[in-house]
KOLPADO-580155 format. One record per residue (C-alpha): residue number from 1; residue in three letters; x, y, z. Coordinates in steps of 0.1 Angstrom, whole numbers, plus 5000, padded with zeros to 4 digits. Example, Ala and Ser with C-alpha at 12.3 -4.5 7.8 and 13.67 -1.06 7.14 Angstrom:
2
<site><mardren>1</mardren><lumgu>ALA</lumgu><east>5123</east><north>4955</north><up>5078</up></site>
<site><mardren>2</mardren><lumgu>SER</lumgu><east>5137</east><north>4989</north><up>5071</up></site>
***
This chain:
219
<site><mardren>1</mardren><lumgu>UNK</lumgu><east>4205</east><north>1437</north><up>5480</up></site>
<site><mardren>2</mardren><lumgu>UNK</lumgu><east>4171</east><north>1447</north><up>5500</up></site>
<site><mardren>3</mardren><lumgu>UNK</lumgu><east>4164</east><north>1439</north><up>5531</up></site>
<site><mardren>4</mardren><lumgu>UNK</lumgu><east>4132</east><north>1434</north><up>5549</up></site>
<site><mardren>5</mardren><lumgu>UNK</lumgu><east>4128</east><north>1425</north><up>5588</up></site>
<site><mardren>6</mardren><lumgu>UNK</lumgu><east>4091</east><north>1419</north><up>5601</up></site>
<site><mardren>7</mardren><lumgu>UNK</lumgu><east>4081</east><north>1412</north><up>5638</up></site>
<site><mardren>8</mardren><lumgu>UNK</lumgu><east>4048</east><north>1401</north><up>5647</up></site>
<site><mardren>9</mardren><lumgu>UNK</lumgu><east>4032</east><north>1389</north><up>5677</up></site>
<site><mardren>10</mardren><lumgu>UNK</lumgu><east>4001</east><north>1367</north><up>5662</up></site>
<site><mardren>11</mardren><lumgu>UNK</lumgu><east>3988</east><north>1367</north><up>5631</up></site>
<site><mardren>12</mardren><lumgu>UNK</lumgu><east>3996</east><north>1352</north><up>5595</up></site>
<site><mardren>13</mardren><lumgu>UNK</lumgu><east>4026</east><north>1370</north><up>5577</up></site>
<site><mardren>14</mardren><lumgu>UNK</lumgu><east>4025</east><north>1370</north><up>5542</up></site>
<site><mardren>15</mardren><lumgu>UNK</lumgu><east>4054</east><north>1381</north><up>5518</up></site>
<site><mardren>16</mardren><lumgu>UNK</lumgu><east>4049</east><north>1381</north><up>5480</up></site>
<site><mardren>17</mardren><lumgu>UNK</lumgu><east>4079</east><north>1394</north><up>5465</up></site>
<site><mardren>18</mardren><lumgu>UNK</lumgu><east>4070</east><north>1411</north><up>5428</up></site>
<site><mardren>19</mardren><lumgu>UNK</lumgu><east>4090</east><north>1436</north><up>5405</up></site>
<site><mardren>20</mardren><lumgu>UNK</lumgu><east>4082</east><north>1469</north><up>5414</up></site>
<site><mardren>21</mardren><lumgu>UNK</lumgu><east>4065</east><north>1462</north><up>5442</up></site>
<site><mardren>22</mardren><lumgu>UNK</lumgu><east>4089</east><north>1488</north><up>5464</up></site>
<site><mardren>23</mardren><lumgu>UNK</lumgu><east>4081</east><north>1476</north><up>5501</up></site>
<site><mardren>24</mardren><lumgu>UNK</lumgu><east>4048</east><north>1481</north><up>5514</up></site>
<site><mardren>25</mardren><lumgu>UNK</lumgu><east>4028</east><north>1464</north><up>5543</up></site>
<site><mardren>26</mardren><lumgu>UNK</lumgu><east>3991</east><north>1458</north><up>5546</up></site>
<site><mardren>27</mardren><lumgu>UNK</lumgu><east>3994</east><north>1470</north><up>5583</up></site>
<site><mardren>28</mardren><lumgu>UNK</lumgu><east>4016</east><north>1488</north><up>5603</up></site>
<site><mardren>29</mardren><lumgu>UNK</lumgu><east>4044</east><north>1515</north><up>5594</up></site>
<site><mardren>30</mardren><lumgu>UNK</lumgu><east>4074</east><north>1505</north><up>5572</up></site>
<site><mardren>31</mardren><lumgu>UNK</lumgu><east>4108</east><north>1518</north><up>5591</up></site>
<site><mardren>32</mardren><lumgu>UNK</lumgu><east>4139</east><north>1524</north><up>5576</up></site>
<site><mardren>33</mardren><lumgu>UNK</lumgu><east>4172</east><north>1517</north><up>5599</up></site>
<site><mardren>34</mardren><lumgu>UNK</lumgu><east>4200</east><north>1533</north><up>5597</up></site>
<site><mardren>35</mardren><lumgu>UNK</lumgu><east>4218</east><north>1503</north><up>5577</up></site>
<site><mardren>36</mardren><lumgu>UNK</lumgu><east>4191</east><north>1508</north><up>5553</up></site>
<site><mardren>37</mardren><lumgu>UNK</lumgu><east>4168</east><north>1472</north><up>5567</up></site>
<site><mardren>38</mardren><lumgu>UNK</lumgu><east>4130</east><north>1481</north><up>5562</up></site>
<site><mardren>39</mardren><lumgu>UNK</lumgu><east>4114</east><north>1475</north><up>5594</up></site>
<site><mardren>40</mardren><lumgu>UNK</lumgu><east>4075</east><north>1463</north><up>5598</up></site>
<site><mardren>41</mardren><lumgu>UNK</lumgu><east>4063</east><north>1458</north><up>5632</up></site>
<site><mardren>42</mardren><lumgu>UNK</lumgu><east>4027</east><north>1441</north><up>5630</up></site>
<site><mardren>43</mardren><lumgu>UNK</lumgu><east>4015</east><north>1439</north><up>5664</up></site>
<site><mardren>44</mardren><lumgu>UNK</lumgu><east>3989</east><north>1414</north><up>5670</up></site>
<site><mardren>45</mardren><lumgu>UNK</lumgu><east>3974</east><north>1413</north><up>5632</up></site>
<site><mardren>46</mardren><lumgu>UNK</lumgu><east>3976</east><north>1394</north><up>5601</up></site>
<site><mardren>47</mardren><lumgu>UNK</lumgu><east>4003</east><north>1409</north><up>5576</up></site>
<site><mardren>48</mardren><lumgu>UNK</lumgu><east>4010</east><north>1413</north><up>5538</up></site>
<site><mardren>49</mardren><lumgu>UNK</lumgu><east>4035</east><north>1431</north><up>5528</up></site>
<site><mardren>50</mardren><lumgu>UNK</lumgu><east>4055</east><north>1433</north><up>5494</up></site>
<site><mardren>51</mardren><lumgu>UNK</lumgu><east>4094</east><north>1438</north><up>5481</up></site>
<site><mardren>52</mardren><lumgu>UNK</lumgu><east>4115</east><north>1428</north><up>5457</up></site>
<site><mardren>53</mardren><lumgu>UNK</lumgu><east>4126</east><north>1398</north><up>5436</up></site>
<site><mardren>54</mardren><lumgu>UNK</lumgu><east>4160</east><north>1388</north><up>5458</up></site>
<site><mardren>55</mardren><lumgu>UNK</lumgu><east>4149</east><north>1405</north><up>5488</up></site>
<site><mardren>56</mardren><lumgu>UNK</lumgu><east>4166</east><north>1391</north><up>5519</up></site>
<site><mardren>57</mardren><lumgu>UNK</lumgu><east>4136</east><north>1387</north><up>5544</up></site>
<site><mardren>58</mardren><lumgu>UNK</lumgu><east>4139</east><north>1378</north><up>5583</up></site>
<site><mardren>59</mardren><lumgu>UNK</lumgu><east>4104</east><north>1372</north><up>5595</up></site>
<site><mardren>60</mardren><lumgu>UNK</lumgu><east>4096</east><north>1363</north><up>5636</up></site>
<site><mardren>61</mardren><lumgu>UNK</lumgu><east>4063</east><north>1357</north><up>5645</up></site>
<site><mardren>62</mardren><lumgu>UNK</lumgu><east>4049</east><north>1343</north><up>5680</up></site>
<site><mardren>63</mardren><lumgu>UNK</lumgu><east>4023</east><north>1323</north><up>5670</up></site>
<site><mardren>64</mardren><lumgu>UNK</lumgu><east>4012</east><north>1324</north><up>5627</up></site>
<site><mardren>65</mardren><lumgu>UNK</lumgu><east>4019</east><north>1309</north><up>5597</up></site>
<site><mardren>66</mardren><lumgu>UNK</lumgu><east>4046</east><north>1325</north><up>5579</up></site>
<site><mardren>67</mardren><lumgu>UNK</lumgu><east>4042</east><north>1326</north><up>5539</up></site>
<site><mardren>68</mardren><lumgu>UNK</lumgu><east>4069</east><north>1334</north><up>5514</up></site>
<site><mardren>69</mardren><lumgu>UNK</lumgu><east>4059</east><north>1335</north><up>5481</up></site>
<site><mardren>70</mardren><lumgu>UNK</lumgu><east>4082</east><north>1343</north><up>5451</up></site>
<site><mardren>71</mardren><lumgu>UNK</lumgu><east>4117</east><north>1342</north><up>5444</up></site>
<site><mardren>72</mardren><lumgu>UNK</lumgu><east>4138</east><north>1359</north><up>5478</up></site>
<site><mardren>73</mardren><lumgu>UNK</lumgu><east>4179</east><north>1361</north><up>5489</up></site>
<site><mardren>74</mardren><lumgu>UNK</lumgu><east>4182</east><north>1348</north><up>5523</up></site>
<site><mardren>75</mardren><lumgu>UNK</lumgu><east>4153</east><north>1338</north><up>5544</up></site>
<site><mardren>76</mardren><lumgu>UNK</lumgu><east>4152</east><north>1331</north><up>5581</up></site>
<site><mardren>77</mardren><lumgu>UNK</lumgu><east>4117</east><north>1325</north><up>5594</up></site>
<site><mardren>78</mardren><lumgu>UNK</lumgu><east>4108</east><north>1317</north><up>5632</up></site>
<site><mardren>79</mardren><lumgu>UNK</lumgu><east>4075</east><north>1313</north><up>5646</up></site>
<site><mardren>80</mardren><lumgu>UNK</lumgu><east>4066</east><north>1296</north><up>5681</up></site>
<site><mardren>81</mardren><lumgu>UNK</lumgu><east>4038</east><north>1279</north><up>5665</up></site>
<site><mardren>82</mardren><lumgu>UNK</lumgu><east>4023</east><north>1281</north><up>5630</up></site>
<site><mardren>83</mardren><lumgu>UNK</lumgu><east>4030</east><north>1266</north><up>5598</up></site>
<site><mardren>84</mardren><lumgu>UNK</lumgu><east>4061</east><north>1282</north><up>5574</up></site>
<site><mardren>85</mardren><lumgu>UNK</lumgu><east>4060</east><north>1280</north><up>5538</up></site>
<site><mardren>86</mardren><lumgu>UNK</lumgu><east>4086</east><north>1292</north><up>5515</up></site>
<site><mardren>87</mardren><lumgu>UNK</lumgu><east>4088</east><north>1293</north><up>5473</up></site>
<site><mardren>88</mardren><lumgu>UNK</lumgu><east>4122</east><north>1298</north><up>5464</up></site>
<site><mardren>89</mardren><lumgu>UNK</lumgu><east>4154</east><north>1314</north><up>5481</up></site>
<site><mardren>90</mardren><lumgu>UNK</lumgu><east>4192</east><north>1314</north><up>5480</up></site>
<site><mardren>91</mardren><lumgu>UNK</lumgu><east>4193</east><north>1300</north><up>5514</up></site>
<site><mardren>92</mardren><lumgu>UNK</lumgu><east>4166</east><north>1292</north><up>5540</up></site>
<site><mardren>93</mardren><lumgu>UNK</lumgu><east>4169</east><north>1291</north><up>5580</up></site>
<site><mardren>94</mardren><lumgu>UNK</lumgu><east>4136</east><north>1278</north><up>5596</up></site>
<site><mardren>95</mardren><lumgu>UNK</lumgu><east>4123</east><north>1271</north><up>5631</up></site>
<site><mardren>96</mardren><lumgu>UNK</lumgu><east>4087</east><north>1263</north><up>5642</up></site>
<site><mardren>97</mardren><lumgu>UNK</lumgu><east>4078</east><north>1246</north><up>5674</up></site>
<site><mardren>98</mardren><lumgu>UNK</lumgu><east>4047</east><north>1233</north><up>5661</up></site>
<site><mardren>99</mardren><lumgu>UNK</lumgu><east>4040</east><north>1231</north><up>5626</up></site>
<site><mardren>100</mardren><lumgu>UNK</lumgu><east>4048</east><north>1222</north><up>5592</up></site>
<site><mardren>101</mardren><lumgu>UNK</lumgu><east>4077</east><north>1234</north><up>5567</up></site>
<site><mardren>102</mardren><lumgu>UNK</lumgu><east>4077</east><north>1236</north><up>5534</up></site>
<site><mardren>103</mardren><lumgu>UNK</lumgu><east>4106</east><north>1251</north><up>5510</up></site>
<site><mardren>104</mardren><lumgu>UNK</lumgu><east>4094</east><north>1244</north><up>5471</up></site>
<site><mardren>105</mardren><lumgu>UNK</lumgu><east>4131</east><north>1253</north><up>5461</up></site>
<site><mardren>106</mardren><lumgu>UNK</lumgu><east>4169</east><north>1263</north><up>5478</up></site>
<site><mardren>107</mardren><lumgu>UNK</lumgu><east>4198</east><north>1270</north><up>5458</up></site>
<site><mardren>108</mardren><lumgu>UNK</lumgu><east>4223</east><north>1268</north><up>5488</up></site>
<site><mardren>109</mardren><lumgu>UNK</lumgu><east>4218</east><north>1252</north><up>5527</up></site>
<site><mardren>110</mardren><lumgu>UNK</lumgu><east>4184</east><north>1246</north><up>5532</up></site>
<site><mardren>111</mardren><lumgu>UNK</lumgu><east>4185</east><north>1246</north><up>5572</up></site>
<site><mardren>112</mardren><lumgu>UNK</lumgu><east>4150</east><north>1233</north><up>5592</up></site>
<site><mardren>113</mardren><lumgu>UNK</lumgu><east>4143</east><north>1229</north><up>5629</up></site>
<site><mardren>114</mardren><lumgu>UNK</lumgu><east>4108</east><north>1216</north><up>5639</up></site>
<site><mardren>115</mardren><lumgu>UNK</lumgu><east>4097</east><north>1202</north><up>5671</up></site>
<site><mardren>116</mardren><lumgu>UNK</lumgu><east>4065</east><north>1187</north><up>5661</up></site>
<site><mardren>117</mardren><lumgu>UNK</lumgu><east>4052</east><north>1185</north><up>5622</up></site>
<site><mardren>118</mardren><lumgu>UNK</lumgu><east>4062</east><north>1176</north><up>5590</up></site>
<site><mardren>119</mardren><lumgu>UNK</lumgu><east>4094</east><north>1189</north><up>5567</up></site>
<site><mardren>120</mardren><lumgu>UNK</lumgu><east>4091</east><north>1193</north><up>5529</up></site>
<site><mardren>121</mardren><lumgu>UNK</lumgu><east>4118</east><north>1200</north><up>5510</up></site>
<site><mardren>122</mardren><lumgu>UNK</lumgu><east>4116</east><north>1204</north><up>5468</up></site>
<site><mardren>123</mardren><lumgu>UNK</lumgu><east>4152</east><north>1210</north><up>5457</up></site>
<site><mardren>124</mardren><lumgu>UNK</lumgu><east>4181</east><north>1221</north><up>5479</up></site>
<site><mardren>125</mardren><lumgu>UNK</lumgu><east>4218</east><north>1225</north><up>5474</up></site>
<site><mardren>126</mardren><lumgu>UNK</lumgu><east>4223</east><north>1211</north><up>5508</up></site>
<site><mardren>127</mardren><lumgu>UNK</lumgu><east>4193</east><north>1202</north><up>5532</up></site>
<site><mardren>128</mardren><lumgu>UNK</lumgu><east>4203</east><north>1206</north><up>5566</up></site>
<site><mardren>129</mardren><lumgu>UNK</lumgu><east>4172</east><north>1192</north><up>5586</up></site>
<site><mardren>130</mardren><lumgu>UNK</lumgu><east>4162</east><north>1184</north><up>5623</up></site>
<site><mardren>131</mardren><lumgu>UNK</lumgu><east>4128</east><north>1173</north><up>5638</up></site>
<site><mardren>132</mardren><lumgu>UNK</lumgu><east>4114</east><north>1154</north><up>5667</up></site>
<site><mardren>133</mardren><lumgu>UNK</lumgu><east>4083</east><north>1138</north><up>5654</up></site>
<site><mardren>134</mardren><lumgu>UNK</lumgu><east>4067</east><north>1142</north><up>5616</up></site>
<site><mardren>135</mardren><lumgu>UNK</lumgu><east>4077</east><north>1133</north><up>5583</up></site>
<site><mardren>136</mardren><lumgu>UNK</lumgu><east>4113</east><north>1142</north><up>5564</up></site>
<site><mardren>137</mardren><lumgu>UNK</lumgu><east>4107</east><north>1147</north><up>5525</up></site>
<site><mardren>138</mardren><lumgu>UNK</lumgu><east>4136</east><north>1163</north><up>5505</up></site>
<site><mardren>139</mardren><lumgu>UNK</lumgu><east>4126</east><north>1152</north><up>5470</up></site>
<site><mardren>140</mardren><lumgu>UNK</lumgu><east>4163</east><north>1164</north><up>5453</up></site>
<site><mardren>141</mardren><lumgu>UNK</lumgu><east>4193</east><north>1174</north><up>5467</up></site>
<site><mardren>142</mardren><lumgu>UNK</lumgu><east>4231</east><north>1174</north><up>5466</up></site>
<site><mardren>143</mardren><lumgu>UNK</lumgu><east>4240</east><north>1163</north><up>5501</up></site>
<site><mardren>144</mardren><lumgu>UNK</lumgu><east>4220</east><north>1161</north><up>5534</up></site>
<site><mardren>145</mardren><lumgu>UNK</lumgu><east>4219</east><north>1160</north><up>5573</up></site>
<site><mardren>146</mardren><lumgu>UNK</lumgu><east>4192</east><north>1146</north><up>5590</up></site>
<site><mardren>147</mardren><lumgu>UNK</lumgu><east>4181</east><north>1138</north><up>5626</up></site>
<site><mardren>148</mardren><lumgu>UNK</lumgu><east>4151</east><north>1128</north><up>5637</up></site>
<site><mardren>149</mardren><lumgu>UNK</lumgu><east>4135</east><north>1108</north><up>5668</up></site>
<site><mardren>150</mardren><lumgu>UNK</lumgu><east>4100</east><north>1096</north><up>5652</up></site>
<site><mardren>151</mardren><lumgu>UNK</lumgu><east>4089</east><north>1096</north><up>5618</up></site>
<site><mardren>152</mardren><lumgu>UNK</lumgu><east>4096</east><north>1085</north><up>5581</up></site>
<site><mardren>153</mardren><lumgu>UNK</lumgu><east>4122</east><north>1102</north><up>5564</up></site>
<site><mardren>154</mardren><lumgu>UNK</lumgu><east>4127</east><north>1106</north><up>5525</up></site>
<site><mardren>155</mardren><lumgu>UNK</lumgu><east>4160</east><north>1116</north><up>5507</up></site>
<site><mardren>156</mardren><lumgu>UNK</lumgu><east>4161</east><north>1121</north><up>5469</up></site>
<site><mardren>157</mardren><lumgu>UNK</lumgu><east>4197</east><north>1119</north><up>5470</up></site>
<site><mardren>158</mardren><lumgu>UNK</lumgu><east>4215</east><north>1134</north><up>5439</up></site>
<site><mardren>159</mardren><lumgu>UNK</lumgu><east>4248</east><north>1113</north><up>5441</up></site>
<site><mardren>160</mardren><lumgu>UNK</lumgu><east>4269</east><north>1142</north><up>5447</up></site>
<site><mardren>161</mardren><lumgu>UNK</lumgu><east>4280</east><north>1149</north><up>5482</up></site>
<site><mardren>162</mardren><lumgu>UNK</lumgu><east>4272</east><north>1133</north><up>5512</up></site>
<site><mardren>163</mardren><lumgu>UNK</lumgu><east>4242</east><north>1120</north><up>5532</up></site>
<site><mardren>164</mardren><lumgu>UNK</lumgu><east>4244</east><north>1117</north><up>5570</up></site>
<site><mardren>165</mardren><lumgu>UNK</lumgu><east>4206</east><north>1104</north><up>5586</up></site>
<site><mardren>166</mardren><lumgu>UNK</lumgu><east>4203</east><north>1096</north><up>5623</up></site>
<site><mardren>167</mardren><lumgu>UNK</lumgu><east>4167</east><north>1083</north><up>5635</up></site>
<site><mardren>168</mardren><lumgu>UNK</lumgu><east>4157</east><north>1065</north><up>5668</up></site>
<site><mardren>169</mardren><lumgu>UNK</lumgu><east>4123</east><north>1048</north><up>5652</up></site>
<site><mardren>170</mardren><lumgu>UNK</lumgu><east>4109</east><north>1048</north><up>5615</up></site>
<site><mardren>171</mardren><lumgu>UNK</lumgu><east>4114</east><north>1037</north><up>5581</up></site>
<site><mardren>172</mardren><lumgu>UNK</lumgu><east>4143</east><north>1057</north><up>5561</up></site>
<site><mardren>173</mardren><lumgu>UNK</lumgu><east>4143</east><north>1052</north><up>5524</up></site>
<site><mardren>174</mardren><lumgu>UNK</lumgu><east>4173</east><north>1073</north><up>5504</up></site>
<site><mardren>175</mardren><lumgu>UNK</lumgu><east>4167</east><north>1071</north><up>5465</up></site>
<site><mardren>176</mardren><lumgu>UNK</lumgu><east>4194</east><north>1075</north><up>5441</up></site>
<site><mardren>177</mardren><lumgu>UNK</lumgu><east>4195</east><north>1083</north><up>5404</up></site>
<site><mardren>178</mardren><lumgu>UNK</lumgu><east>4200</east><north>1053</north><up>5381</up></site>
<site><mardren>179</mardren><lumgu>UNK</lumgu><east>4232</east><north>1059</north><up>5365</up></site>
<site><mardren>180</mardren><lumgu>UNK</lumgu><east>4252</east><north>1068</north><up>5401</up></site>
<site><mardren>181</mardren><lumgu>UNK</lumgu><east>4266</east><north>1041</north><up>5427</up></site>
<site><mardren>182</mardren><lumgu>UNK</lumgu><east>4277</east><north>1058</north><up>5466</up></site>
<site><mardren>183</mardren><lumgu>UNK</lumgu><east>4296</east><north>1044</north><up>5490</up></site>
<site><mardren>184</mardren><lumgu>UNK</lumgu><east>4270</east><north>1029</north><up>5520</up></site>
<site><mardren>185</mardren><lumgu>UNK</lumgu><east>4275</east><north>1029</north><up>5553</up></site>
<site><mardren>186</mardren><lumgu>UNK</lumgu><east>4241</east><north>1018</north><up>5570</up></site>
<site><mardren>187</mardren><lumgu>UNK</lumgu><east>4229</east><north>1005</north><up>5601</up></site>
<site><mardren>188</mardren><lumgu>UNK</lumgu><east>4200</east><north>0993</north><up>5619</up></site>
<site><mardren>189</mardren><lumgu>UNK</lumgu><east>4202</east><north>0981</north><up>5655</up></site>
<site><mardren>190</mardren><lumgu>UNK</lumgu><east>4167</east><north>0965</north><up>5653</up></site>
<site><mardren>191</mardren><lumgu>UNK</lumgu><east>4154</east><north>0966</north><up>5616</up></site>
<site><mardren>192</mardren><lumgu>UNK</lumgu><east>4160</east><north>0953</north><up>5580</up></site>
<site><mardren>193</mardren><lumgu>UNK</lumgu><east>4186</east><north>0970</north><up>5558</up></site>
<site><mardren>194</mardren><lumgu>UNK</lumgu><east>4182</east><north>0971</north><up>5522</up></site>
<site><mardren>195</mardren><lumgu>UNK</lumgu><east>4204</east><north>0982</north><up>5490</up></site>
<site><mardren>196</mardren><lumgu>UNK</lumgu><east>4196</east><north>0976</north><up>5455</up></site>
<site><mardren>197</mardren><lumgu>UNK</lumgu><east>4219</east><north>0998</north><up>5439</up></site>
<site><mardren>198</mardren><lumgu>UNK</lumgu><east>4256</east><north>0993</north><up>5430</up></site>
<site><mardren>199</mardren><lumgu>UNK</lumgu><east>4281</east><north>1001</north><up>5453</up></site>
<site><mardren>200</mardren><lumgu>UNK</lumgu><east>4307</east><north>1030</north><up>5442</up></site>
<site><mardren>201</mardren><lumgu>UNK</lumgu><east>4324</east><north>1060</north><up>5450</up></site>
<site><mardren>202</mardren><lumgu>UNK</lumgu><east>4297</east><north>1084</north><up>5437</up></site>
<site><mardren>203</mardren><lumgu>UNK</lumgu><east>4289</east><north>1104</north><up>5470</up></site>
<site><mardren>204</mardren><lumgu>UNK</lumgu><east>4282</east><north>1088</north><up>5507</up></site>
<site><mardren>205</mardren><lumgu>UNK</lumgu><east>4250</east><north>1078</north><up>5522</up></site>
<site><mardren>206</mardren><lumgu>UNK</lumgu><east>4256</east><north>1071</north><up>5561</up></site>
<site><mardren>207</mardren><lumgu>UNK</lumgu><east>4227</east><north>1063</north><up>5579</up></site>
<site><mardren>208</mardren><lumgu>UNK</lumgu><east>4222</east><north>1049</north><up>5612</up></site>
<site><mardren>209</mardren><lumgu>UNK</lumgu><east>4189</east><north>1039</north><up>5632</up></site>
<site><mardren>210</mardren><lumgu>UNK</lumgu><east>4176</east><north>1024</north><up>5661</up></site>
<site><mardren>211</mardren><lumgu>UNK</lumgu><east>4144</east><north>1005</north><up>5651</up></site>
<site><mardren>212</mardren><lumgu>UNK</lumgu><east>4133</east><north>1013</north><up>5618</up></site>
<site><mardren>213</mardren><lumgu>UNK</lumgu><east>4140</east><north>1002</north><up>5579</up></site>
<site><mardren>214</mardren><lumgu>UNK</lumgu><east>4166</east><north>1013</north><up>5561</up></site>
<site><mardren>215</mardren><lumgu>UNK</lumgu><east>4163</east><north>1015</north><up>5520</up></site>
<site><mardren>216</mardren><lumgu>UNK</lumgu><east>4182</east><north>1027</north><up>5492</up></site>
<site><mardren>217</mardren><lumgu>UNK</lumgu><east>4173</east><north>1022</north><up>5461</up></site>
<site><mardren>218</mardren><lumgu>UNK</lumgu><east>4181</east><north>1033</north><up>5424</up></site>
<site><mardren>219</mardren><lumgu>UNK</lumgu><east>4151</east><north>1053</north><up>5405</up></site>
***
């Protein structure tokens, strides 16, 4: 499998993965290490460079949005501050200090770190997700951990595996296909605590806040 490693200082990075594509990059020179990675260094400008369907991309950017769009192996995407947005990969690895994330679809671990903004999570094998302040969205996925301090938090929980969700403040709804019934553990020190579907053996959902509504419900 390909591999593709891109350093920039400031600027958007862009990465469109299309057949045939090769690897080429808007700006800069394209590197070839000695294990055979492809090496872009972009300075201080905006970047769009092509590869391969399945390409396993690590992109770390200062300050940027990062972009992935198309179908990729492993991603890992860092950037100090700028927004990250990623179609579809085998496994994701995200950090932003400040900024959104947003991963359309992950077959394996989907794994996010944000200090301030949102998460967005389409479908993900397992969503493994941490944020201070901002919204949590994963709209489908097998099993999940989540911790955040401030913010709602959404789980479209499969039924599968286990859900773990620790927040200090903010509503925390967990929504379950109508045909499975979990086992529940949930908690709210200062807060109402609601479940309206069937208790079972059908996966766990464990969640545990401080102040803040807890919901599960069947849909």
């Amino acid at each position: 499998m390909a591999r593709l490693r891109i350093v920039s200082k400031s600027g958007s990075v862009r990465v469109t993965a299309e057949p045939g594509a090769g690897v080429t990059a808007s700006t800069g020179v394209v590197i070839t290490e000695a294990d055979g990675t492809f090496l872009v260094n972009a300075g201080s400008k905006s970047l769009d460079v092509r590869c391969e369907p399945g390409t396993d991309v690590v992109v770390g950017t200062l300050s940027g949005s990062i972009r992935c769009h198309g179908t990729f192996g492993v991603v890992r995407a860092v950037t100090k501050s700028g927004k990250i947005e990623i179609d579809d990969a085998t496994s994701v690895d995200a950090r932003t200090g400040s900024g959104s994330v947003e991963v359309i679809a992950c077959t394996g671990e989907c794994r996010v770190v944000v200090t301030s903004g949102s998460i967005k999570i389409g479908r993900a094998g397992r969503a493994s997700l941490a944020g201070v302040s901002g919204t949590v969205r994963v709209d489908d996925t097998d099993a999940a951990d989540v911790k955040s301090v401030s913010g709602r938090i959404t789980v479209g929980y499969a039924g599968t595996g286990r859900v773990a969700i620790r927040s200090v403040s903010g509503t925390v709804d967990v929504e379950v296909p109508p045909d499975r019934a979990p086992a529940t553990r949930l908690m709210s020190i200062s807060g109402r605590v609601r479940r309206d579907c069937p208790e079972g053996s059908d996966g766990e959902i464990d969640v545990k806040t401080v102040s803040g509504t807890i919901r599960v419900t069947c849909k």
